[in-house]
NUNU-425002 format. One record per residue: residue number from 1; residue in one letter; x, y, z of N, C-alpha, C, O in turn. Coordinates in steps of 0.02 Angstrom, whole numbers, plus 50000, padded with zeros to 5 digits. Atoms other than C-alpha are relative to their C-alpha. Layout:
BEGIN
i NUM | aa A | n_X X | n_Y Y | n_Z Z | ca_X X | ca_Y Y | ca_Z Z | c_X X | c_Y Y | c_Z Z | o_X X | o_Y Y | o_Z Z
...
// end
This chain:
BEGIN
i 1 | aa X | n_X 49959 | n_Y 50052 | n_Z 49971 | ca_X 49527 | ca_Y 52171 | ca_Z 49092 | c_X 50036 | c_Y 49963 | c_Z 49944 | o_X 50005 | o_Y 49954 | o_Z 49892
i 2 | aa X | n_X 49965 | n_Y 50021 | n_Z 50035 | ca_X 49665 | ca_Y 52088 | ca_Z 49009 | c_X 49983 | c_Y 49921 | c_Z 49993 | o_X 49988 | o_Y 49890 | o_Z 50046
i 3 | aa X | n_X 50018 | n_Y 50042 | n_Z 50031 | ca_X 49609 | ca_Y 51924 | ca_Z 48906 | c_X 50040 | c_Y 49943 | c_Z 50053 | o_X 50009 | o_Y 49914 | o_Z 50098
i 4 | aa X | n_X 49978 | n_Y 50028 | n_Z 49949 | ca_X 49750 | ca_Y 51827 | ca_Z 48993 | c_X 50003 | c_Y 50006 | c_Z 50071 | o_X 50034 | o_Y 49965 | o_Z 50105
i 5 | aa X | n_X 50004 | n_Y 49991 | n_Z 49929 | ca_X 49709 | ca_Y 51908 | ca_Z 49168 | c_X 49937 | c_Y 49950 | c_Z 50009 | o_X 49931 | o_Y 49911 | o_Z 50056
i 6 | aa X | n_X 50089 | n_Y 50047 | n_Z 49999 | ca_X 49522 | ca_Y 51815 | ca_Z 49138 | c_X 50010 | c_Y 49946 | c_Z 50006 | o_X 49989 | o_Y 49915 | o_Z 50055
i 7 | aa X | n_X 49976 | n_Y 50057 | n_Z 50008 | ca_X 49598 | ca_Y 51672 | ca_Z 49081 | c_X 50010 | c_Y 49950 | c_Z 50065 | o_X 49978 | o_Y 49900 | o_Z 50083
i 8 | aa X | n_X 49977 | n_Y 50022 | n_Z 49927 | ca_X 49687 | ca_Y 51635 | ca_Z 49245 | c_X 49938 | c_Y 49994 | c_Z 50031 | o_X 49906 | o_Y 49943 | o_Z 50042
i 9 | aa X | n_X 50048 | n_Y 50019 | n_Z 49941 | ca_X 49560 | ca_Y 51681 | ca_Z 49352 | c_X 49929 | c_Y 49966 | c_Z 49977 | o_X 49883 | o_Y 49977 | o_Z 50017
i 10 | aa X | n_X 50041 | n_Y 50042 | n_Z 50005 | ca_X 49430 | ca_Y 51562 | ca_Z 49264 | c_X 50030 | c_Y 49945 | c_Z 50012 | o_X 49999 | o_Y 49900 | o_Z 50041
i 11 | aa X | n_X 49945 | n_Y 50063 | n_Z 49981 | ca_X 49575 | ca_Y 51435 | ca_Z 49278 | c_X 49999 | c_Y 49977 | c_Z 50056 | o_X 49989 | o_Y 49917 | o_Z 50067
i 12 | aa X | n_X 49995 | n_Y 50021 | n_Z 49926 | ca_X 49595 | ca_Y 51450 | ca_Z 49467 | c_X 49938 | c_Y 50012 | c_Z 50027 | o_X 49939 | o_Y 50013 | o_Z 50089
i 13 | aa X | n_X 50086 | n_Y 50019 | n_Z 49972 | ca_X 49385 | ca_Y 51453 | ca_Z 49491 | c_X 50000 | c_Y 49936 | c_Z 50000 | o_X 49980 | o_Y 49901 | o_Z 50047
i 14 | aa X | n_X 50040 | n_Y 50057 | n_Z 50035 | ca_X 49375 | ca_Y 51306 | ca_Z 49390 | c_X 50050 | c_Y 49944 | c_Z 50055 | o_X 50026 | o_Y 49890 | o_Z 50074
i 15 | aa X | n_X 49980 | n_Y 50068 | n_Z 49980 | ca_X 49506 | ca_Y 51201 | ca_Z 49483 | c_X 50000 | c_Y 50012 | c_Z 50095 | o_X 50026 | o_Y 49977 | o_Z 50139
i 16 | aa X | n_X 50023 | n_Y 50014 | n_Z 49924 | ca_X 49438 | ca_Y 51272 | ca_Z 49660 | c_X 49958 | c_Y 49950 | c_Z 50017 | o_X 49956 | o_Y 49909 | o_Z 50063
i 17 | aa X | n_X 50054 | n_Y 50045 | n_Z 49981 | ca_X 49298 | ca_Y 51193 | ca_Z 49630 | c_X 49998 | c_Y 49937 | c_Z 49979 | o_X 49954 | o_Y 49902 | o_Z 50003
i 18 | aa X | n_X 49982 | n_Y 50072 | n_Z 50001 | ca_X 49362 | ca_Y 51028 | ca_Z 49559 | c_X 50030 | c_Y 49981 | c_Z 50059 | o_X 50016 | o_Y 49922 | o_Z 50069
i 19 | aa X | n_X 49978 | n_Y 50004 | n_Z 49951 | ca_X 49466 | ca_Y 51037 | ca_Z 49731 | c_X 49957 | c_Y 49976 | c_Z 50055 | o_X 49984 | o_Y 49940 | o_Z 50097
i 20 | aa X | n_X 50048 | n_Y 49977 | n_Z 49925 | ca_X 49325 | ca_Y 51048 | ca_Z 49867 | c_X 49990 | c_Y 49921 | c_Z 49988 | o_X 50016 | o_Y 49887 | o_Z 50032
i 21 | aa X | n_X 50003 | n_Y 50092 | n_Z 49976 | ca_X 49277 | ca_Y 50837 | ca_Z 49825 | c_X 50048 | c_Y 49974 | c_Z 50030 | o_X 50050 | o_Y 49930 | o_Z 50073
i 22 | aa X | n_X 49945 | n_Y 50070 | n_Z 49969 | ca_X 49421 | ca_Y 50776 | ca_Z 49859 | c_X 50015 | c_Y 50020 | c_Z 50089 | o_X 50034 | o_Y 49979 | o_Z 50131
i 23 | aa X | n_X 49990 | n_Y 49988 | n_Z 49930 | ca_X 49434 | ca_Y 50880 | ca_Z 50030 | c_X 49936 | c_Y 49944 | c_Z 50055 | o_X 49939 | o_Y 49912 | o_Z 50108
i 24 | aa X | n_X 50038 | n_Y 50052 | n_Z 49943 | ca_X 49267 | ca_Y 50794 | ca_Z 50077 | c_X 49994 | c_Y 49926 | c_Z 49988 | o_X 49955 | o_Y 49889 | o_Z 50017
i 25 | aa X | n_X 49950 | n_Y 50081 | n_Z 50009 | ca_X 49354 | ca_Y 50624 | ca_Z 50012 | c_X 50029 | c_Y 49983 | c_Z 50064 | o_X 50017 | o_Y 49951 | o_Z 50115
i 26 | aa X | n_X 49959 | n_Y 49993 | n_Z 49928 | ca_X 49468 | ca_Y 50649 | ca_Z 50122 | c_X 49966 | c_Y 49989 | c_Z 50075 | o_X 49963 | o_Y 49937 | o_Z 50108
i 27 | aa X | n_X 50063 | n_Y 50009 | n_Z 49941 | ca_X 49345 | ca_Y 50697 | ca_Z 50272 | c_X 49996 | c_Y 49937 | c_Z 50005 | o_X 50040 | o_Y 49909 | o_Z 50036
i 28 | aa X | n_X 50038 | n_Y 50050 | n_Z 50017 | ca_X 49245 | ca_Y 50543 | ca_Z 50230 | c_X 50059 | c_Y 49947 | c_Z 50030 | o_X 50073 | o_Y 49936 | o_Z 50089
i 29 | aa X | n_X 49931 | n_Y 50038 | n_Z 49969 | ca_X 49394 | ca_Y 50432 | ca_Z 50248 | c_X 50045 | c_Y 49992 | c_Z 50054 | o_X 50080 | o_Y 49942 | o_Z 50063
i 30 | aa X | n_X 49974 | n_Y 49985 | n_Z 49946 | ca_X 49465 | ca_Y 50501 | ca_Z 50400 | c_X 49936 | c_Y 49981 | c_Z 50062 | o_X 49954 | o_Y 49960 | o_Z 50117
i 31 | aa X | n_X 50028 | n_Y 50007 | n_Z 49957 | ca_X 49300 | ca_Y 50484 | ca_Z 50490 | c_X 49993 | c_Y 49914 | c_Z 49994 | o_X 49978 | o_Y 49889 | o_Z 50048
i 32 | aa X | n_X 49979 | n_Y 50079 | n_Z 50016 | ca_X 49320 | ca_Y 50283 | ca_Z 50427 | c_X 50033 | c_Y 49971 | c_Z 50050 | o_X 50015 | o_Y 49933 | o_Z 50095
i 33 | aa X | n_X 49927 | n_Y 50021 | n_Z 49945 | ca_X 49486 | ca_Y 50260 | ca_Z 50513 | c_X 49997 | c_Y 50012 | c_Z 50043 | o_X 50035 | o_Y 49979 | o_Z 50079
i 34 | aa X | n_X 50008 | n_Y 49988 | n_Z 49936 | ca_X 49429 | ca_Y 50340 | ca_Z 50658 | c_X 49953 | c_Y 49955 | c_Z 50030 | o_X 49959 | o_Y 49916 | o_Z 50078
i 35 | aa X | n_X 50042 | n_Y 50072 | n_Z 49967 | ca_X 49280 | ca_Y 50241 | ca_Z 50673 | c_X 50027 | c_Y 49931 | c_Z 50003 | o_X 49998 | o_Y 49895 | o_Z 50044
i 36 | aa X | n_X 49976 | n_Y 50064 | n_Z 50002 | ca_X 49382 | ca_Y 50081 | ca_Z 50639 | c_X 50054 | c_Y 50001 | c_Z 50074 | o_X 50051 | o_Y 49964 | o_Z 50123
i 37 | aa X | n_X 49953 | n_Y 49981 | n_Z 49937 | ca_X 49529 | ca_Y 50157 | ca_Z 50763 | c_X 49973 | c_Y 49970 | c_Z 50081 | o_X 49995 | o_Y 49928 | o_Z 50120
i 38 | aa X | n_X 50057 | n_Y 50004 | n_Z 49939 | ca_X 49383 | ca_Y 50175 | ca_Z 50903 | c_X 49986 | c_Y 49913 | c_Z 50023 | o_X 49996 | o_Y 49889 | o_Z 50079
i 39 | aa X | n_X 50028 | n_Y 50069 | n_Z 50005 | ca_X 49320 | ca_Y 49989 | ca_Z 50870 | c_X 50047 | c_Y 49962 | c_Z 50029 | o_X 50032 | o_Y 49923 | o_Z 50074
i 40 | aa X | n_X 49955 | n_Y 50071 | n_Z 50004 | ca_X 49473 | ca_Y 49887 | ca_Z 50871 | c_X 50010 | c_Y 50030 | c_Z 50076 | o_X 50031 | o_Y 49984 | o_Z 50112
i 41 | aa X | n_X 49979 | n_Y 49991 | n_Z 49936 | ca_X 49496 | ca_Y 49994 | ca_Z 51049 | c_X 49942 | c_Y 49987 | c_Z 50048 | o_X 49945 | o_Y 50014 | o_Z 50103
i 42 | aa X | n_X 50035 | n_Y 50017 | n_Z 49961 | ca_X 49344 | ca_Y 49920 | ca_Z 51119 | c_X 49924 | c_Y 50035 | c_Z 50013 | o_X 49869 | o_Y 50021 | o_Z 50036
i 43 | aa X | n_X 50063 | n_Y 49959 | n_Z 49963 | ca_X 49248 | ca_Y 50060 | ca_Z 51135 | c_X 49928 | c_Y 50002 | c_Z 49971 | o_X 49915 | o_Y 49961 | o_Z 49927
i 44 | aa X | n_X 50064 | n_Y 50004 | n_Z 50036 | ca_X 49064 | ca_Y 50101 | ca_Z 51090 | c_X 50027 | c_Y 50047 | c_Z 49954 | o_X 50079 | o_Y 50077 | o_Z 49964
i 45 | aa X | n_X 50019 | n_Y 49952 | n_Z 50038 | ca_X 49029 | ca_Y 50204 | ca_Z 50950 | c_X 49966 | c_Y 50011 | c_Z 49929 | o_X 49945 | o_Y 50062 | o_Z 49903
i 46 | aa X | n_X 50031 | n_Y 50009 | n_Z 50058 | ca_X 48965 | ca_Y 50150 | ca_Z 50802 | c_X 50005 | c_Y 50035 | c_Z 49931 | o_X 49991 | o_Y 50002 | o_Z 49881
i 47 | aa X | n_X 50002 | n_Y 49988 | n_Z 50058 | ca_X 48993 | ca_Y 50278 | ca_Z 50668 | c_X 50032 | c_Y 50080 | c_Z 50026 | o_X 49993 | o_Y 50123 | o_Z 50046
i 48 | aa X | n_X 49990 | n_Y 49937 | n_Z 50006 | ca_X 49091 | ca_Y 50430 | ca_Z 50683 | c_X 49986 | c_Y 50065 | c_Z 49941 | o_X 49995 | o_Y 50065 | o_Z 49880
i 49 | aa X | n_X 50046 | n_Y 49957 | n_Z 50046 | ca_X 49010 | ca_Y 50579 | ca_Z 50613 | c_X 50020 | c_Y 50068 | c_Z 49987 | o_X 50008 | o_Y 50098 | o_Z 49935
i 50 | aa X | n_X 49958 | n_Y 49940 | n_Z 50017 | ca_X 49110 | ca_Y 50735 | ca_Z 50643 | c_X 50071 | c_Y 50001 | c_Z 50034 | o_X 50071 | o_Y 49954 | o_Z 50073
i 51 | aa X | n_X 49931 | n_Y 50018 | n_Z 50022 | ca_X 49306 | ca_Y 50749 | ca_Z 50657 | c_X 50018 | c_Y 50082 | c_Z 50017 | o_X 49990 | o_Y 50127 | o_Z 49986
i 52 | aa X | n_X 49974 | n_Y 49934 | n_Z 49997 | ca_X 49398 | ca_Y 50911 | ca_Z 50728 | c_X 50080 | c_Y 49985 | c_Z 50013 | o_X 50103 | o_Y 49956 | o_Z 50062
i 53 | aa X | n_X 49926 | n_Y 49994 | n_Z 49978 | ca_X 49582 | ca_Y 50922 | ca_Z 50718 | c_X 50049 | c_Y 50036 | c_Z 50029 | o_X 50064 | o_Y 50093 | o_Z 50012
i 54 | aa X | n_X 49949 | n_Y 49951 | n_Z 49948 | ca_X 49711 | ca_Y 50970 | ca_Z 50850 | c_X 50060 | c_Y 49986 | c_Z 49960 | o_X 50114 | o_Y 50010 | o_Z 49978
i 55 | aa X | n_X 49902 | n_Y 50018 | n_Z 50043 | ca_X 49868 | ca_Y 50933 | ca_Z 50760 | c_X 50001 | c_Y 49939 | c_Z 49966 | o_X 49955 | o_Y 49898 | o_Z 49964
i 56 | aa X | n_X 49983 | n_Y 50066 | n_Z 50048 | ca_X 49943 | ca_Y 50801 | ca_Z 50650 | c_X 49995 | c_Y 49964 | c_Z 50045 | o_X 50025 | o_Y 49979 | o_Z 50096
i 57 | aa X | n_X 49988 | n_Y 50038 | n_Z 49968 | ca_X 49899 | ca_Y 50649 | ca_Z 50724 | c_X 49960 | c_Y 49995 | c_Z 50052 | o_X 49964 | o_Y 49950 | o_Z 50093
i 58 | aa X | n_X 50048 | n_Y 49994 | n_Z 49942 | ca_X 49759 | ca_Y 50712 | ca_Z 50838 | c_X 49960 | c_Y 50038 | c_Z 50000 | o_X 49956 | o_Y 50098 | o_Z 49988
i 59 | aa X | n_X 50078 | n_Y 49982 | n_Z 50019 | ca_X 49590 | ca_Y 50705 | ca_Z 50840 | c_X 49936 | c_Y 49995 | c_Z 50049 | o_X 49926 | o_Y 49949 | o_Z 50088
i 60 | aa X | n_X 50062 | n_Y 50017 | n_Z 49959 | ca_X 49432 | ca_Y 50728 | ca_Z 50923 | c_X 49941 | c_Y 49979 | c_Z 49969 | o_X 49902 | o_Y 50022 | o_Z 49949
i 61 | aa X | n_X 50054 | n_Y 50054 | n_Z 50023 | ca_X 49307 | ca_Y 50607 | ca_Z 50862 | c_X 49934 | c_Y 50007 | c_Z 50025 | o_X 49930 | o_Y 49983 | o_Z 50081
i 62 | aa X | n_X 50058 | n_Y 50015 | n_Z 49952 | ca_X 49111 | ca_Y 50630 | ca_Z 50909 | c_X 49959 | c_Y 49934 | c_Z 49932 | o_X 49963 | o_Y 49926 | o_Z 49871
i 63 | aa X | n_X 50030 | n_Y 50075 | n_Z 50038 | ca_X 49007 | ca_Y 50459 | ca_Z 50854 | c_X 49917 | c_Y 50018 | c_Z 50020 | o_X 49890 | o_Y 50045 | o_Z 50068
i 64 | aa X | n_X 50072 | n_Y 49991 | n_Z 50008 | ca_X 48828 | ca_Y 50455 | ca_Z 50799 | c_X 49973 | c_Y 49974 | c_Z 50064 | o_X 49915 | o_Y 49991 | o_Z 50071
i 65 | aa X | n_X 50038 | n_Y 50014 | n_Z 49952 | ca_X 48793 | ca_Y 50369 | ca_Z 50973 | c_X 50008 | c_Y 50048 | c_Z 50066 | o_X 49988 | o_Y 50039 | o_Z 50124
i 66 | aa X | n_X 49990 | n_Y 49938 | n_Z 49936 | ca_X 48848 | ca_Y 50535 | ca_Z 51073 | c_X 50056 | c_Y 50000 | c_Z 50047 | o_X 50056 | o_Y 50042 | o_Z 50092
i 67 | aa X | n_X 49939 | n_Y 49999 | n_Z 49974 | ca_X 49022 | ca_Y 50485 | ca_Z 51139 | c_X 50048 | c_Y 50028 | c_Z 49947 | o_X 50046 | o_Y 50028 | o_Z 49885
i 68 | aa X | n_X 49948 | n_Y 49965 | n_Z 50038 | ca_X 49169 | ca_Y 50576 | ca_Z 51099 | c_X 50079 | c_Y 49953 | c_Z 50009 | o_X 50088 | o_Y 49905 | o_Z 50047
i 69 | aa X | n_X 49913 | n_Y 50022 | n_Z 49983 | ca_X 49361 | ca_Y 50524 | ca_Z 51099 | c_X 50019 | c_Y 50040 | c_Z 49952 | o_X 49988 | o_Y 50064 | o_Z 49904
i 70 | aa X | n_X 49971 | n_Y 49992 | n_Z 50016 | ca_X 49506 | ca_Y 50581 | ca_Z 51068 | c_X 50057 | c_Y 49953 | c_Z 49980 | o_X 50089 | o_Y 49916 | o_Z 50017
i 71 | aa X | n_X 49943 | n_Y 50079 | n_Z 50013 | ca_X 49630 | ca_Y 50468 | ca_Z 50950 | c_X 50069 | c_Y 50046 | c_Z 49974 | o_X 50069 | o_Y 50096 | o_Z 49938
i 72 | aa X | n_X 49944 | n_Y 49959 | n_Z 49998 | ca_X 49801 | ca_Y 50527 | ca_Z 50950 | c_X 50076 | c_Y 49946 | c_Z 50006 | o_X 50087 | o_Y 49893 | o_Z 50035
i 73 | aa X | n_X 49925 | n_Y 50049 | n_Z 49994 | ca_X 49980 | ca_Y 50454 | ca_Z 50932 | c_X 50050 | c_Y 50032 | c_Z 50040 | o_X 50069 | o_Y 50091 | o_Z 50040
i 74 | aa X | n_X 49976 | n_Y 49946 | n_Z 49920 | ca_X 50081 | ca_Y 50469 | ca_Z 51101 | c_X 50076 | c_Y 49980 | c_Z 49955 | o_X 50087 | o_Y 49956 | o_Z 49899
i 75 | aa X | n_X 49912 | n_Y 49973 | n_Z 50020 | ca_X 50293 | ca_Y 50504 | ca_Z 51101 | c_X 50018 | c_Y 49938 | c_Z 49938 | o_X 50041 | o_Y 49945 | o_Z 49881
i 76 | aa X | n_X 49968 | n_Y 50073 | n_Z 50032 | ca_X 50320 | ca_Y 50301 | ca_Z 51050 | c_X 49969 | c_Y 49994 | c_Z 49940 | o_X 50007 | o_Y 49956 | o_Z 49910
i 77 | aa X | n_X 50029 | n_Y 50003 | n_Z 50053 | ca_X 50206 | ca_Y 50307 | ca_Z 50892 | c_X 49948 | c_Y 49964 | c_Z 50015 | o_X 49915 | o_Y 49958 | o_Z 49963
i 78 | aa X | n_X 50079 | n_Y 50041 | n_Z 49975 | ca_X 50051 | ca_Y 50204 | ca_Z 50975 | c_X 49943 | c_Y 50037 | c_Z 50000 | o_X 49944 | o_Y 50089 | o_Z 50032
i 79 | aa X | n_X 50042 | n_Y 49966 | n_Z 50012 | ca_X 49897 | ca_Y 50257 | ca_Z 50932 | c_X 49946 | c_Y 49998 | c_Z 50077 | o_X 49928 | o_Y 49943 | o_Z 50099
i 80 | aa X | n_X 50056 | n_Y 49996 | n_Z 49929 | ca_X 49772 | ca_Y 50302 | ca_Z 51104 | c_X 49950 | c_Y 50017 | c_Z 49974 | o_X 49952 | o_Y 50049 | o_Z 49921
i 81 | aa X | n_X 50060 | n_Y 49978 | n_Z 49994 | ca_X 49596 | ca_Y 50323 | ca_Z 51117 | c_X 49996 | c_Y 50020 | c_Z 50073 | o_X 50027 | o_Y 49990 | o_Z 50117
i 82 | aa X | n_X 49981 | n_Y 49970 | n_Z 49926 | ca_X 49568 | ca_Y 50428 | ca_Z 51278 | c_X 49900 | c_Y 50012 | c_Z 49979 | o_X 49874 | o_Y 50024 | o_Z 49925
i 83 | aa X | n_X 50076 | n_Y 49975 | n_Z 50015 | ca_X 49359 | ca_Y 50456 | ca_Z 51310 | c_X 49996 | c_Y 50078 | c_Z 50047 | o_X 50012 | o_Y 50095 | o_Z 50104
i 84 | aa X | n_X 50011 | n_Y 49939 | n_Z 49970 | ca_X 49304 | ca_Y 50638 | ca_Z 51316 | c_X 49915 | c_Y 49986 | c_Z 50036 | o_X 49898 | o_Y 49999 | o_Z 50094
i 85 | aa X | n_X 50056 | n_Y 49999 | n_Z 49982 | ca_X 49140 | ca_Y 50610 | ca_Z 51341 | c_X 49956 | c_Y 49923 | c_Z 50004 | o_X 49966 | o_Y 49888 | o_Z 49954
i 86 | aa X | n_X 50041 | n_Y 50048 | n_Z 50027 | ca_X 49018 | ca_Y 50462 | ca_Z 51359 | c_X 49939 | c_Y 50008 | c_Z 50033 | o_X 49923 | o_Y 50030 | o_Z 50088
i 87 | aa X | n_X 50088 | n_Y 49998 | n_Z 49998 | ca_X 48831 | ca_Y 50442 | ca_Z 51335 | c_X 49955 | c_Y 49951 | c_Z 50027 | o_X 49894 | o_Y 49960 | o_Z 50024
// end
């Protein structure tokens, strides 16, 4: 194998795996705003814990107390909470 073929591909190991924190930065932060989102809309939930995304802008939220929502921004730019599920 060619010295500079190695090169590279220790290059693009090394900065996969500097990459992967900041994705669960990210995560981490998103399940924040959601839990804060949820709150200021009244609802229960206490701590959102996992986070699946349908598109930019829309999300399905489940919270450590077993309710789900979905928070999503309708045509006008307003953010909704809609409940999928509650516990």
């Amino acid at each position: 194998m060619n010295i500079y073929t190695l090169a590279l591909a220790h290059s693009l190991f090394v900065a996969a795996l500097l990459a992967a924190p900041s994705f669960a930065d990210d995560e981490e932060a998103l399940k924040k705003d959601l839990t804060a989102v949820i709150a200021l809309h009244g609802l229960p939930c206490g701590q959102v814990v996992a986070v699946t995304v349908h598109a930019e802008s829309d999300y399905a939220a489940s919270c450590k107390d077993g309710n789900e929502y979905r928070v999503y921004l309708n045509a006008a730019g307003r953010v909704l909470v809609e409940e999928l599920s509650r516990r």
